[in-house]
N, C-alpha and C positions, 0 to 999 in steps of 0.2 A: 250370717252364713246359714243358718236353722231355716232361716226365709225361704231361701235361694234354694237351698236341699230340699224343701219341701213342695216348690214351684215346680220346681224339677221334675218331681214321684208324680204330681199330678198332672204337669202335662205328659209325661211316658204314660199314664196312665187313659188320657184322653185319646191320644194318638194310635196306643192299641186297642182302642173303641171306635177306629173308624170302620167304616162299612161301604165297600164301592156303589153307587149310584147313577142315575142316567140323570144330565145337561144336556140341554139344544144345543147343537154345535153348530146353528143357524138361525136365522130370526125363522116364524112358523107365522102362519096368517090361519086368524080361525076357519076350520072346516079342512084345513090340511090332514090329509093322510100322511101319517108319519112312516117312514121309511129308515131302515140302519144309518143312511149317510146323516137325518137329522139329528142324532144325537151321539154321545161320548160318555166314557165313564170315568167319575171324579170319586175320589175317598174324601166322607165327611163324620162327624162325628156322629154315632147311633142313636145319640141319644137327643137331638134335633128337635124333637117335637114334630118332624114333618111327615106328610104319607110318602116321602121321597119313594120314587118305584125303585127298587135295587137292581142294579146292573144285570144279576143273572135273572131277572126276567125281560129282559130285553125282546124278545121273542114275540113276549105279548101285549107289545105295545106298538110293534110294525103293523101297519096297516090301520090305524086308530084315529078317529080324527081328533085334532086339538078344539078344544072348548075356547081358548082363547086367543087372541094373537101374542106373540110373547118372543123377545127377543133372546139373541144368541146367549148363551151361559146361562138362563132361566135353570132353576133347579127342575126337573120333571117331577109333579106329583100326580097321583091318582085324579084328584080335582081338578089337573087342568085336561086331562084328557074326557071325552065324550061329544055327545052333540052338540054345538055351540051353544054358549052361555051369556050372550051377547045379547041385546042389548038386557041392562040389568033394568029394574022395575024404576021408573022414572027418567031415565036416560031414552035414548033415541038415538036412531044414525041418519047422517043424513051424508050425502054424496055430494062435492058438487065438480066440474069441471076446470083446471086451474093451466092457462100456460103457464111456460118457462117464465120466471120472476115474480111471479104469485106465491112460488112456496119455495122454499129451503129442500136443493135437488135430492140431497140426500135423505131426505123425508122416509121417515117406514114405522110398519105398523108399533103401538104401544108409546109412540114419542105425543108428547106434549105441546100441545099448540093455543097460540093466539088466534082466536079468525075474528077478524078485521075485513066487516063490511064498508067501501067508502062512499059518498056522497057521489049523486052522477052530474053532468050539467046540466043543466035549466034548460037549455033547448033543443039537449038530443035525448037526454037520459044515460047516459051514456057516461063512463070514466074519463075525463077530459083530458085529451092528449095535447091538452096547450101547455108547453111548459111553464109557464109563468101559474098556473090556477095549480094550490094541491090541492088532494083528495084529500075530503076531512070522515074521520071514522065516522059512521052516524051508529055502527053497532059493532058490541066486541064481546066475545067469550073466550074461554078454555074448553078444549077440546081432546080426545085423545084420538088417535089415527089410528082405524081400525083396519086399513088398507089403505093401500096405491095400487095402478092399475094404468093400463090404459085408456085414452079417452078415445070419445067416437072419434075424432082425427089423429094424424100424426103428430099435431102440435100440442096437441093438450092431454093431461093426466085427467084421472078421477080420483079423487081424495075421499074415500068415506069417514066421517068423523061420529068420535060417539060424545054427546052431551047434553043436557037437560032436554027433554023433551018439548017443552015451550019453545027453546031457543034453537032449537032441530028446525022445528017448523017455520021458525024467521028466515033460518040461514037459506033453508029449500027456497023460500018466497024470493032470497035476491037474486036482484038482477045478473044475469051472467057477464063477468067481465069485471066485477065490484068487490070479488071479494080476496082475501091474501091471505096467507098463510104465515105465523111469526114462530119458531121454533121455542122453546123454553126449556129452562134447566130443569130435573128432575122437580124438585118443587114446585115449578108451575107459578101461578100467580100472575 
C-alpha cells in the first residue's frame, strides 16, 4: 500500500508540472510557413528535457518556416523551426518520378522507404511488361521521403528522397520507369 501511496504523490506531482505546448496538427513539408491551423496545444510534462515552444507563444511561430518535414503530432521545438535543415552533411535528395504502383498511394513526407531499382530488358532497356519475365532488383536502399508532389503529368508523382549521397546519385542515374517505392515500419531496414 506504501508503494501505491507513493506512486500516487508522484504522479499528482508530475501531472501538476505539466505545461501546455505547441504539436503539428498536420504533417508539414520542409520550407512550409506555419500557420494557426498547423498546429494544437497539448499538456506535457516541464520537465522534458525539450525546447518544446509553449503554447502562449503561439504567435511567434505563425509565419516560420519548418526546418524539417515532420508529421502530424511532432512535438514543435525551437529546432525544428528555421531555414531548412535538409539535406544533413553526407545525405542528398534526389527526386524521381513514380506512376500509380511504384509507390504506396499514401506516401508522405518523413516515412520510410525501400527504393528498389529493377533490371530493364535486354532489347528495349526498358521495365518488361511481359508477364512471364520479373524484374530483378539490380539496386536497393533506405530512404526517407522528404516530399510528394506533383509530376510533370497527370499520371505521375515526384518523390524526393533523402539518402546517402553516393546512392542519391545512382538513384538520379536510373532509368525512368525502373524504379519503386516499398514503405517500411518505423525502423526501416
Amino acid at each position: 500500500m506504501i508503494a501505491c501511496a507513493a506512486a500516487a504523490v508522484i504522479v499528482s506531482i508530475q501531472l501538476d508540472n505539466r505545461q501546455p505546448v505547441l504539436v503539428l496538427a498536420r504533417p508539414v513539408t520542409v520550407g512550409h510557413l506555419l500557420s494557426a491551423p498547423d498546429f494544437r496545444q497539448v499538456s506535457v510534462s516541464a520537465d522534458v528535457g525539450l525546447d518544446a515552444v509553449p503554447a502562449a507563444e503561439s504567435s511567434t511561430v505563425v509565419g516560420r518556416p519548418a526546418a524539417f518535414s515532420l508529421p502530424a503530432g511532432t512535438l514543435l521545438t525551437r529546432g525544428s523551426l528555421g531555414p531548412p535543415a535538409i539535406p544533413v552533411d553526407g545525405q542528398a535528395i534526389a527526386a524521381v518520378a513514380l506512376k500509380a504502383g511504384q509507390f504506396p498511394p499514401a506516401l508522405a513526407p518523413g516515412a520510410r522507404v525501400a527504393v528498389l531499382v529493377s533490371s530493364g530488358s535486354a532489347s528495349t532497356g526498358t521495365a518488361s511488361s511481359n508477364p512471364g519475365q520479373v524484374a530483378v532488383p539490380i539496386a536497393q536502399w533506405t530512404a526517407t521521403v522528404s516530399d510528394v508532389g506533383a509530376g510533370p503529368d497527370p499520371q505521375s508523382t515526384v518523390v524526393s528522397l533523402q539518402l546517402p549521397e553516393a546512392n542519391a546519385r545512382q538513384l538520379a542515374a536510373a532509368p525512368a520507369g525502373q524504379v519503386s517505392l516499398v514503405a517500411l515500419s518505423g525502423g526501416g531496414g
